[in-house]
TISE-127914 format. One line per field, with one value per residue (C-alpha): residue in three letters; y, x, z. Coordinates in Angstrom, 1 decimal, always signed. Last residue first. Layout:
<pts>
residuo	ALA|...
py	Y|...
px	X|...
pz	Z|...
</pts>
This chain:
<pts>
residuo	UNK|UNK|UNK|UNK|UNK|UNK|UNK|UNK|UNK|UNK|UNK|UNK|UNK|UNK|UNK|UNK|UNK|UNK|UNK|UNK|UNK|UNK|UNK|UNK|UNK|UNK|UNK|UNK|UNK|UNK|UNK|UNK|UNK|UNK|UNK|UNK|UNK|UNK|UNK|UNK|UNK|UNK|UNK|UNK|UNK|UNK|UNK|UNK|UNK|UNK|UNK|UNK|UNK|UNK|UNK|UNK|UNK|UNK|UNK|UNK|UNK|UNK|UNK|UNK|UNK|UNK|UNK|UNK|UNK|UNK|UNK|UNK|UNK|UNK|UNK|UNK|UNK|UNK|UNK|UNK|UNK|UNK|UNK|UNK|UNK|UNK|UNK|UNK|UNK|UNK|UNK|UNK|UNK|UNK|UNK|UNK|UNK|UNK|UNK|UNK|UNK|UNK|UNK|UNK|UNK|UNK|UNK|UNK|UNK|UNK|UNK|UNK|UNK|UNK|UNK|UNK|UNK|UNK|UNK|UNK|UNK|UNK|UNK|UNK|UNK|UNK|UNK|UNK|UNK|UNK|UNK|UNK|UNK|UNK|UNK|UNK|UNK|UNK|UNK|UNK|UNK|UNK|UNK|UNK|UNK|UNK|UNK|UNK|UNK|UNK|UNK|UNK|UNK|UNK|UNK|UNK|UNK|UNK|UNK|UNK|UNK|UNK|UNK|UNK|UNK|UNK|UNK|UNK|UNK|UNK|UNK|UNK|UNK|UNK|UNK|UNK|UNK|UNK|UNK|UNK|UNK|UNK|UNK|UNK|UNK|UNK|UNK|UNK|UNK|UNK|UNK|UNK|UNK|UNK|UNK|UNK|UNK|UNK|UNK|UNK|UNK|UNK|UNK|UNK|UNK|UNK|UNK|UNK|UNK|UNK|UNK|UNK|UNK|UNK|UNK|UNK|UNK|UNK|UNK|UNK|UNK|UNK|UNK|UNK|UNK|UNK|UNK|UNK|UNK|UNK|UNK|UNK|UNK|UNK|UNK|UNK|UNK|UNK|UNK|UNK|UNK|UNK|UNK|UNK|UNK|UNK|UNK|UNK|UNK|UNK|UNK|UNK|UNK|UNK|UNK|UNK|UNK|UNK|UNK|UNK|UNK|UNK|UNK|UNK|UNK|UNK|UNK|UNK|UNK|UNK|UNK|UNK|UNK|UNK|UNK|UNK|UNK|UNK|UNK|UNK|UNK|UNK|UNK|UNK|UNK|UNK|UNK|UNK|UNK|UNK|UNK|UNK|UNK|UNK|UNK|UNK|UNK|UNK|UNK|UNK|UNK|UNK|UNK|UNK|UNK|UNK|UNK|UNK|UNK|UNK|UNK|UNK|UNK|UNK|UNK|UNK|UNK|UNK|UNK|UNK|UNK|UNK|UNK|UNK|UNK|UNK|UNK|UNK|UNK|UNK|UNK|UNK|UNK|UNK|UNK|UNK|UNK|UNK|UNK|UNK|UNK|UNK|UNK|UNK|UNK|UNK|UNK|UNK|UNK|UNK|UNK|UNK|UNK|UNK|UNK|UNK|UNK|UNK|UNK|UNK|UNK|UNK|UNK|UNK|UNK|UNK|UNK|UNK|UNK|UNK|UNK|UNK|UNK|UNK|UNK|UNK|UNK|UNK|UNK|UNK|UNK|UNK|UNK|UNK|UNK|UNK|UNK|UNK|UNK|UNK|UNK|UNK|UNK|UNK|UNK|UNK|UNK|UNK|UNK|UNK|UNK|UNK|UNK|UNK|UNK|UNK|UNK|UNK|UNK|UNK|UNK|UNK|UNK|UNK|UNK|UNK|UNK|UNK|UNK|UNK|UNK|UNK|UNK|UNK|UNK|UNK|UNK|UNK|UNK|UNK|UNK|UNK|UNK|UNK|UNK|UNK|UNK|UNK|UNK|UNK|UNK|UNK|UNK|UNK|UNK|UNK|UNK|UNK|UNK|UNK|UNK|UNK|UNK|UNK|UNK|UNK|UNK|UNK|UNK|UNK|UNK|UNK|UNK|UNK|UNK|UNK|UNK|UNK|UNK|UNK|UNK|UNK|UNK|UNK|UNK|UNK|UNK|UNK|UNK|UNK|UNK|UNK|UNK|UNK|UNK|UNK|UNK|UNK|UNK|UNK|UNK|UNK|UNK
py	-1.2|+0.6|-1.2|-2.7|-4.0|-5.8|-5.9|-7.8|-7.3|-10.0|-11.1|-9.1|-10.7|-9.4|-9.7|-8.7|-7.7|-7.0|-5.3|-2.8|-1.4|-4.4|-5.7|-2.4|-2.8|-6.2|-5.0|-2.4|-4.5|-6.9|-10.5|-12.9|-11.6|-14.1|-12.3|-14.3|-13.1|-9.6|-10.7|-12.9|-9.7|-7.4|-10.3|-10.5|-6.4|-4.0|-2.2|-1.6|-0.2|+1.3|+2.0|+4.6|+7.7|+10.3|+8.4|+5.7|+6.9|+8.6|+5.7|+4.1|+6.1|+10.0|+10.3|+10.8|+12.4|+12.7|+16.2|+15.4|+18.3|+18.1|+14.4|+15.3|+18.8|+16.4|+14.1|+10.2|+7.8|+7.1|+3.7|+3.0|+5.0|+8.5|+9.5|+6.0|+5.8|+6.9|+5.4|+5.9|+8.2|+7.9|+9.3|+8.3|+11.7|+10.9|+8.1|+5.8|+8.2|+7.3|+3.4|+3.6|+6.2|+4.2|+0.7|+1.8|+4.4|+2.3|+0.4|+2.0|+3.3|+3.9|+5.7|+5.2|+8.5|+8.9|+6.1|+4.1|+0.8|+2.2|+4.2|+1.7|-0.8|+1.3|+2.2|-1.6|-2.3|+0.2|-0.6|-4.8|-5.2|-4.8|-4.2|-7.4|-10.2|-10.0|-11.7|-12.9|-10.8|-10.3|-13.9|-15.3|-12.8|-14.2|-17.9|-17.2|-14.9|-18.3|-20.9|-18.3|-17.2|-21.3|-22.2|-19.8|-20.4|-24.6|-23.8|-21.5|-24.7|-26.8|-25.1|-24.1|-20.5|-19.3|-15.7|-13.3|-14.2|-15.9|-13.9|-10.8|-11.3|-12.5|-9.0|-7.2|-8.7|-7.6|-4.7|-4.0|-5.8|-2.8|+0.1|-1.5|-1.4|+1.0|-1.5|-4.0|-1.4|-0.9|+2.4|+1.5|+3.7|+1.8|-1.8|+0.1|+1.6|-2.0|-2.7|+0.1|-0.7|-4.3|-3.9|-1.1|-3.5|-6.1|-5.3|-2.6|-4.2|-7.1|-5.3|-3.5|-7.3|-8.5|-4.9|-6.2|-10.2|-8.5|-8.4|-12.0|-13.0|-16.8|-16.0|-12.9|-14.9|-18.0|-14.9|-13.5|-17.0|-18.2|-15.1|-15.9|-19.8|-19.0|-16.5|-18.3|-21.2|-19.2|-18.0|-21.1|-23.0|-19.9|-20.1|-23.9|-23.8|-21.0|-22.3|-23.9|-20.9|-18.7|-15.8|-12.4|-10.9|-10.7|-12.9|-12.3|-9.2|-9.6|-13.1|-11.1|-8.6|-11.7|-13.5|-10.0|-9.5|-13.1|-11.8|-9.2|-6.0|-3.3|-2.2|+0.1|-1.1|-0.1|+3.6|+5.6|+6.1|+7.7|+10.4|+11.4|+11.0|+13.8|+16.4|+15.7|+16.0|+19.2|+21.8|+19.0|+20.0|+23.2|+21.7|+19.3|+21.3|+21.4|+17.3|+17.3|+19.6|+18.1|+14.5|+16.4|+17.5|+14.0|+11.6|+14.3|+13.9|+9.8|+10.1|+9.8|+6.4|+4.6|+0.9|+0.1|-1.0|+2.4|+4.6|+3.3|+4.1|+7.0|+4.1|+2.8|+6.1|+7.0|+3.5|+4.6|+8.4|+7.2|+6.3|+10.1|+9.6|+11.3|+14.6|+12.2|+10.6|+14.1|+15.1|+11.6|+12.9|+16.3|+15.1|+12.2|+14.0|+16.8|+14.4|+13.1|+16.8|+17.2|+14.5|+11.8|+9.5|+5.9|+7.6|+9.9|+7.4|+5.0|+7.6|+8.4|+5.1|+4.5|+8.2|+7.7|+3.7|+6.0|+8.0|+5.0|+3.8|+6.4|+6.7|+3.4|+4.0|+7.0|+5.7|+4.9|+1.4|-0.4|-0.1|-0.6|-4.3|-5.2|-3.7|-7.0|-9.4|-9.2|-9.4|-6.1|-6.7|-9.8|-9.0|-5.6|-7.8|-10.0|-7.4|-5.4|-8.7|-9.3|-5.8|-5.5|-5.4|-2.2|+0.3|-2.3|-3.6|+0.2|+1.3|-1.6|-1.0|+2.3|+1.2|-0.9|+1.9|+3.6|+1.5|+1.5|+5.7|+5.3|+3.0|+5.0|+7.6|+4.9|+4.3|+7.6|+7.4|+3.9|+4.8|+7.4|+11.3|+12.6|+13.3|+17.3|+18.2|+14.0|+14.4|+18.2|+16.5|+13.3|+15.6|+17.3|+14.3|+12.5|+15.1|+16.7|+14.4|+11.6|+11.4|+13.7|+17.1|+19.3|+17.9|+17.9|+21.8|+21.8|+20.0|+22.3|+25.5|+23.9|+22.4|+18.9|+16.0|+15.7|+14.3|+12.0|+10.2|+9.2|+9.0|+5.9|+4.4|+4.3|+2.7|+0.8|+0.6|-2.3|-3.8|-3.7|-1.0|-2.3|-5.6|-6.0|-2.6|-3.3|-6.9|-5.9|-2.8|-4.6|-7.8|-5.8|-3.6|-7.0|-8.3|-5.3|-5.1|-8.8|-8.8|-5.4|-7.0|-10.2|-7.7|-6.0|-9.3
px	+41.6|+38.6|+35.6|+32.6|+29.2|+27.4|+23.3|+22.0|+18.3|+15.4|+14.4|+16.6|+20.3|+23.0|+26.3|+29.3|+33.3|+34.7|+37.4|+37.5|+39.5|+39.5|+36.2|+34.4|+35.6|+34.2|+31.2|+30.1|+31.7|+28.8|+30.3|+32.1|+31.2|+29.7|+26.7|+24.7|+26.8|+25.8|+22.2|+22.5|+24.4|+21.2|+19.1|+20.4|+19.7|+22.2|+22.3|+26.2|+26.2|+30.0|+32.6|+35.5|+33.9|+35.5|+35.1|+32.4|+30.0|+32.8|+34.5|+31.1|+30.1|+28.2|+27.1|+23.3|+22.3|+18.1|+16.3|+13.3|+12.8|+16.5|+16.6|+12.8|+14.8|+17.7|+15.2|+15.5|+14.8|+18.5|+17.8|+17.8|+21.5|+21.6|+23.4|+24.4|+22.7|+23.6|+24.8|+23.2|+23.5|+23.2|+23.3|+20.4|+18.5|+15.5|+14.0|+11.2|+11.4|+15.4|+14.9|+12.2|+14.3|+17.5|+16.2|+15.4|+17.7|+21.1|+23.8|+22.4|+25.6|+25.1|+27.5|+29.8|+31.8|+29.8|+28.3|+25.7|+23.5|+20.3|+19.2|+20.7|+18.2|+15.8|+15.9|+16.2|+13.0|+10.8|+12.4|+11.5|+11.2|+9.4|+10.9|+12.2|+10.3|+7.7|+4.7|+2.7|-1.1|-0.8|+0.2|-2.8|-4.9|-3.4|-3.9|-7.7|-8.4|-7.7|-9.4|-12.4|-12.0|-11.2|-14.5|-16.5|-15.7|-16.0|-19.7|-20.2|-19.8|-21.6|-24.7|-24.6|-23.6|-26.4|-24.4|-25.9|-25.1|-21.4|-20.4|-21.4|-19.7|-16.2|-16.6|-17.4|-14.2|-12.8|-13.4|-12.2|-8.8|-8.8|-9.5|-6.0|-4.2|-1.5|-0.6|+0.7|+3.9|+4.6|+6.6|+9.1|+9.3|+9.2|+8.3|+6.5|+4.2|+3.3|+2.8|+1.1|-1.7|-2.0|-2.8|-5.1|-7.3|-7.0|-9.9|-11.5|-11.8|-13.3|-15.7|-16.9|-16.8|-19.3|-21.4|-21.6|-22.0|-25.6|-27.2|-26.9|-26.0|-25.6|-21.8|-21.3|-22.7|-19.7|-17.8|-18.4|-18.5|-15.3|-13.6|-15.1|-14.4|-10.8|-10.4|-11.4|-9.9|-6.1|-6.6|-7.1|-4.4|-1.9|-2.7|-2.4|+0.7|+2.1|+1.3|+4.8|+6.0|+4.9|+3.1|+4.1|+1.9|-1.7|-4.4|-7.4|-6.0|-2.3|-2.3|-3.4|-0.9|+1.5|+0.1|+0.9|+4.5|+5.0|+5.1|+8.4|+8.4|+10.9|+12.5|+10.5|+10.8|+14.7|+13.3|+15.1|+12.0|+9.6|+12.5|+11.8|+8.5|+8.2|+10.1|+7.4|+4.9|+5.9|+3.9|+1.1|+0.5|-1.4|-2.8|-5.4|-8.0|-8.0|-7.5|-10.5|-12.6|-11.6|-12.7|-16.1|-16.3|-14.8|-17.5|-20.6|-19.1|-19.0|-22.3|-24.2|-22.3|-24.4|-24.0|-23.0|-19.1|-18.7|-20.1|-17.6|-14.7|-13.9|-13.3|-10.1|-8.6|-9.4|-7.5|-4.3|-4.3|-4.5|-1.0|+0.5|-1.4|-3.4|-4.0|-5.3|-7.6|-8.8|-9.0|-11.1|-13.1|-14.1|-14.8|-16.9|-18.9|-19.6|-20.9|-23.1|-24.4|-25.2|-28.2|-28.5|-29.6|-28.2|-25.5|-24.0|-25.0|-22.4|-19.7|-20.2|-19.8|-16.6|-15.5|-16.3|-14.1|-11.2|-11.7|-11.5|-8.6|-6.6|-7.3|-6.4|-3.4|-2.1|+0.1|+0.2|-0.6|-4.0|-6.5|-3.5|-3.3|-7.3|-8.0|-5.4|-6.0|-10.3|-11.8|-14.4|-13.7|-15.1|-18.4|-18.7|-18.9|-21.3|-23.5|-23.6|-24.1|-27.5|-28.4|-28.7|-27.0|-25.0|-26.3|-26.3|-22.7|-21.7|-23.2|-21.4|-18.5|-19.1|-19.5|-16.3|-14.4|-15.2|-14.4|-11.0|-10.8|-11.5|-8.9|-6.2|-6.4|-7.1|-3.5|-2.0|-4.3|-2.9|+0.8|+0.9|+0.9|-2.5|-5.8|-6.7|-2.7|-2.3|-5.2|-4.2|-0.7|-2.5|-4.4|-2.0|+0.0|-2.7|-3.3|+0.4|+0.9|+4.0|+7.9|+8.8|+10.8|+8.0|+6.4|+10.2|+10.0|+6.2|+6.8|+9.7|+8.2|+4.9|+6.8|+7.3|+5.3|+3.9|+7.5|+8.3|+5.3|+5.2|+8.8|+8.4|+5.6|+7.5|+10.6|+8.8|+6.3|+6.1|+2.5|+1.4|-0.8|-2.6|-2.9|-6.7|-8.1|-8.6|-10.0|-12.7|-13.9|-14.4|-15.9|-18.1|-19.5|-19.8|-21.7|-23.8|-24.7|-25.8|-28.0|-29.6|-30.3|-31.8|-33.9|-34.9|-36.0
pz	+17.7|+17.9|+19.2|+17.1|+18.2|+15.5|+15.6|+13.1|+11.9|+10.6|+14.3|+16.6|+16.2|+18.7|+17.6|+19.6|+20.3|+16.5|+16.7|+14.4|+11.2|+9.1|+10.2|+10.2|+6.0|+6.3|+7.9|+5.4|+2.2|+3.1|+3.1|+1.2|-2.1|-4.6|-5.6|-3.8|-0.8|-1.3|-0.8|+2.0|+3.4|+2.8|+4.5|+7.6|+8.0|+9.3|+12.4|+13.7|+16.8|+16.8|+19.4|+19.9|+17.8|+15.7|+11.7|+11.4|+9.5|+7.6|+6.7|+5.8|+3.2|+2.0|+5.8|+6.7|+9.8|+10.0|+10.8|+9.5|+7.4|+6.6|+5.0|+3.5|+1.7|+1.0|-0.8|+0.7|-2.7|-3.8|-4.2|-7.5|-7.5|-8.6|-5.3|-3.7|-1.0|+2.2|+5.2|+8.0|+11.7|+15.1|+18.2|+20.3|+21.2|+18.4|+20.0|+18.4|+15.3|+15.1|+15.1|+12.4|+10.2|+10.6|+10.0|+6.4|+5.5|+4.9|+6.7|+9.8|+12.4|+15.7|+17.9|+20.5|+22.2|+25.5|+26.7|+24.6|+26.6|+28.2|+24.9|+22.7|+23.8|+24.0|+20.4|+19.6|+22.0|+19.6|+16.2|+16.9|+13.2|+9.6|+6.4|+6.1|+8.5|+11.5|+9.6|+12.6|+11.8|+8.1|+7.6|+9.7|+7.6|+4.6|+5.4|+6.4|+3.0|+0.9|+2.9|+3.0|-0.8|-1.8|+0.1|-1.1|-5.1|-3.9|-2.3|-4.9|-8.0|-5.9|-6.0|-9.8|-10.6|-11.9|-12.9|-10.5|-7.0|-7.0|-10.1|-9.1|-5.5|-7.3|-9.4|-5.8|-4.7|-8.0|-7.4|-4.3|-6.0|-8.5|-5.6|-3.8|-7.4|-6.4|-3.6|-6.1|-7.3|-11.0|-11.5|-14.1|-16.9|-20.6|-19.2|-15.7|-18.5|-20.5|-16.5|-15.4|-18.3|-17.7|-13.8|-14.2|-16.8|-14.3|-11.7|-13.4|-16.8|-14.9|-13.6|-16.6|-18.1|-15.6|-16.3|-19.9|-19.2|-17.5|-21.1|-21.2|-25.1|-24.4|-25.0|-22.9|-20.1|-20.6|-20.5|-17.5|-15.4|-17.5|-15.8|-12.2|-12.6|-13.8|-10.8|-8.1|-8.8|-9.9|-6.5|-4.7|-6.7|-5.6|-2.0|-1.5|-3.7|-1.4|+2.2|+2.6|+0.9|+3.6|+1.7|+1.2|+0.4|+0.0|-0.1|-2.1|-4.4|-3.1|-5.4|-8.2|-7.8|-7.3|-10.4|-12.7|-11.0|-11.7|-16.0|-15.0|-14.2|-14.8|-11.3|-9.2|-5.9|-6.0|-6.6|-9.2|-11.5|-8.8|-8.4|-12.2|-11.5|-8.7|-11.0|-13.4|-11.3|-9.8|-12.5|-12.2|-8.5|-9.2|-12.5|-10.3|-10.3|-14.1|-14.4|-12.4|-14.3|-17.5|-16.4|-15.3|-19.4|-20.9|-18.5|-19.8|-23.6|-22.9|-21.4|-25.0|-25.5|-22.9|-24.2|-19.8|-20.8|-23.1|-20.2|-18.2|-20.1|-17.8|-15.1|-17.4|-17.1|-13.6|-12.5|-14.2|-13.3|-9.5|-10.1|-8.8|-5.2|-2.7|-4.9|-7.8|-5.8|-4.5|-8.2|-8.7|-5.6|-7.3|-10.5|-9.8|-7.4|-9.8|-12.2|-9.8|-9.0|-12.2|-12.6|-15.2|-12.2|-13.9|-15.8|-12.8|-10.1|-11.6|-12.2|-8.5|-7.3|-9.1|-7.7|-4.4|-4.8|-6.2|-3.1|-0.8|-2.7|-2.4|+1.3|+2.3|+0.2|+1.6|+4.6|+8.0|+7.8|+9.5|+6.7|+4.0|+5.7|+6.3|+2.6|+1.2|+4.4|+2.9|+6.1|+5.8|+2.4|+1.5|+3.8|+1.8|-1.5|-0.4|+1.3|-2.4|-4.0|-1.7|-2.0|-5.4|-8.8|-10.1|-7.2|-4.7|-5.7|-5.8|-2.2|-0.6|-2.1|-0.6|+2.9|+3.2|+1.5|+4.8|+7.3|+5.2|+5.1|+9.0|+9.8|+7.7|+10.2|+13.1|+12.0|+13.5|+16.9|+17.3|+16.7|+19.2|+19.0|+20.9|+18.1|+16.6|+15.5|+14.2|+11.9|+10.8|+9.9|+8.3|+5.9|+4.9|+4.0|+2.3|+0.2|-0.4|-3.7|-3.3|-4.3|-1.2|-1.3|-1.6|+1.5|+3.6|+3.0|+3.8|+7.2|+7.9|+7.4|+9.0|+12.8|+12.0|+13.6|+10.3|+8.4|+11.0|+11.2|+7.3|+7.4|+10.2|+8.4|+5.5|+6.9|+8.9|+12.0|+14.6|+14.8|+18.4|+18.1|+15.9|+16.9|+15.8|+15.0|+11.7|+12.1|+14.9|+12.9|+9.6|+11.5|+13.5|+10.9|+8.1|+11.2|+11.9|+8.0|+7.9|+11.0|+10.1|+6.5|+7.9|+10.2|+7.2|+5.3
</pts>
């Protein structure tokens, strides 16, 4: 039995390492990427000027600057940061599924996310949610330890990595809340005062950040991201749980009926137990709660305040891996009926790793070869111009001597997301509109993605009121198209 264990855990090792590491360095960066780069490489003054300035808690950030001071500046070094938190998450999902059930589920689950195109993405991007969702996994199996051991130190556990949660990101709150309900889900009632008194603790080592919270939500708010959900953003999250996104619409029925299969056979699993009065429906539900009851919550929220974004609920679609895994072990599924559960996950999982891997679309791009591009091609008195934030920030971390500058947002708008103090930290040129972007120079590089004039066009303008101002005062003498973004040279008249 140990050497089948051995074989089982070196595999799930393997397959998490290999498919985190695959094409890492290869994958271009974006916007967020790009910021996320930008803002540690800055001296401290400026590092905790442009820290203040952002939408997010200093956790990850911190962390990520005394990451990048110890490993050498390059895009590998800065994902293996997020790399380590996903290896990581792989282990404790492990821990909870023993903990909860046995060994078999715990391998189950671990084996679904070592592959799972959801964990594999945030595992390789250099941002905070591979490490929110490793310390809201902590803090899962901390809670559990807490009521099974009855010892202190659990509960000390549970408070100091839900604060740390809460320090890597603002919506942690919405997972915390639902696991604090724990006790209710497992009939232990008496731990409800324990669960309120380390919940305390963490909310009071959190105060020194709360004073900025609200100032931090406010800019949450104005985000284009952030728009008041509708109904598909509930199938999409769900889709992102075994899949991801996006998803070639070609491939999108296939996807959808596989998720909808797994799911329908995993809820009527749970409550088909609940029914004949199995004591382990309770721990099925305390999954499920986990898995959507996030999901429902941010989105009555995001109907009032909108702030509902899928890769909050990275910790929720762990768990509901390890939900799938329950089900699949625990719940006499009969034979036929886990050969077409493991079928749909695999088939399922495949087309969003192979999405993962090729997608090149919006955000993403060919940032490295555009910055040398310009780099070998401007003289003296040209000048890129972005048409807004997002290919600017990529372009300029690449190389920050091109001259260039973007367009930016409309103050107030729901895309005013930059902060002056991040704009200075990082030491980025904005201009308040297009004249001046283009004012004192002879010829213009301008970047602009296809999709921001397919956009303008569905609203029945002719073309982006960038370009056809450029078009009124230039002459247009190129277009160079790299994947997803236009290139338009310009000349004066």
């Amino acid at each position: 039995m140990k050497r089948k264990e051995s074989l089982a855990a070196g595999i799930i090792l393997v397959c998490s390492v290999v498919f985190r590491l695959l094409f890492i360095s290869t994958r271009p960066i974006w916007y967020d990427e790009a910021f996320s780069l930008l803002l540690v490489e800055q001296p401290l003054p400026k590092f905790f000027r442009g820290l203040l300035g952002d939408v997010h808690p200093p956790g990850y950030y911190l962390s990520f600057w005394g990451w990048m001071r110890i490993f050498p500046k390059s895009i590998l070094s800065a994902r293996l940061f997020s790399v380590v938190f996903g290896l990581a998450s792989v282990l404790v999902i492990y821990l909870v599924g023993t903990e909860l059930f046995s060994k078999k589920v715990g391998y189950t689950a671990a084996g679904l996310m070592a592959v799972a195109p959801f964990h594999v993405h945030y595992s390789q991007e250099i941002r905070m949610y591979s490490m929110l969702g490793f310390f809201l996994l902590l803090a899962t199996y901390s809670m559990l330890k807490a009521i099974s051991k009855e010892k202190w130190f659990w509960w000390v556990s549970f408070a100091l990595s839900s604060t740390l949660a809460q320090y890597t990101h603002n919506l942690a709150i919405i997972y915390l809340v639902l696991l604090a309900l724990s006790p209710l889900f497992f009939r232990k009632k008496k731990f409800l005062i324990h669960t309120f008194v380390a919940s305390l603790g963490s909310l009071l080592l959190y105060i020194p950040w709360l004073s900025h919270l609200l100032s931090q939500f406010s800019k949450i708010t104005n985000i284009n991201w952030t728009e008041k959900p509708t109904i598909a953003r509930i199938f999409t999250t769900l889709l992102s749980y075994i899949s991801h996104l996006p998803i070639k619409n070609t491939l999108l029925p296939a996807v959808l009926f596989g998720v909808l299969l797994v799911t329908i056979l995993t809820l009527w699993q749970t409550i088909r137990l609940s029914l004949e009065k199995e004591q382990e429906a309770w721990p099925g539900f305390w999954l499920a709660a986990l898995s959507f009851g996030p999901v429902f919550l941010l989105f009555g929220i995001s109907l009032w305040r909108p702030v509902f974004i899928e890769r909050a609920f990275l910790a929720s679609g762990m768990m509901f891996l390890l939900w799938v895994s329950w089900v699949f072990w625990r719940t006499k599924l009969p034979q036929i009926m886990q050969a077409l559960l493991a079928l749909s996950v695999v088939g399922v999982m495949g087309s969003g790793l192979y999405q993962h891997y090729t997608y090149q679309g919006f955000p993403y791009g060919p940032y490295r070869k555009l910055s040398s591009y310009f780099s070998e091609n401007l003289s003296t008195g040209e000048r890129v111009v972005h048409s807004n934030k997002l290919t600017m920030l990529p372009t300029y971390y690449h190389d920050s001597s091109i001259p260039q500058v973007y367009v930016d947002d409309p103050e107030g708008s729901d895309t005013d997301t930059l902060s002056d103090e991040s704009r200075e930290a990082l030491g980025v040129i904005e201009k308040p509109n297009i004249e001046a972007a283009a004012s004192q120079v002879n010829t213009i590089y301008f970047v602009i993605f296809s999709r921001e004039i397919s956009e303008v066009k569905e609203q029945g303008l002719k073309t982006h009121p960038y370009l056809l101002w450029l078009e009124e005062n230039f002459r247009q003498e190129d277009l160079d198209i790299w994947q997803d973004i236009r290139v338009y040279k310009f000349r004066e008249r």
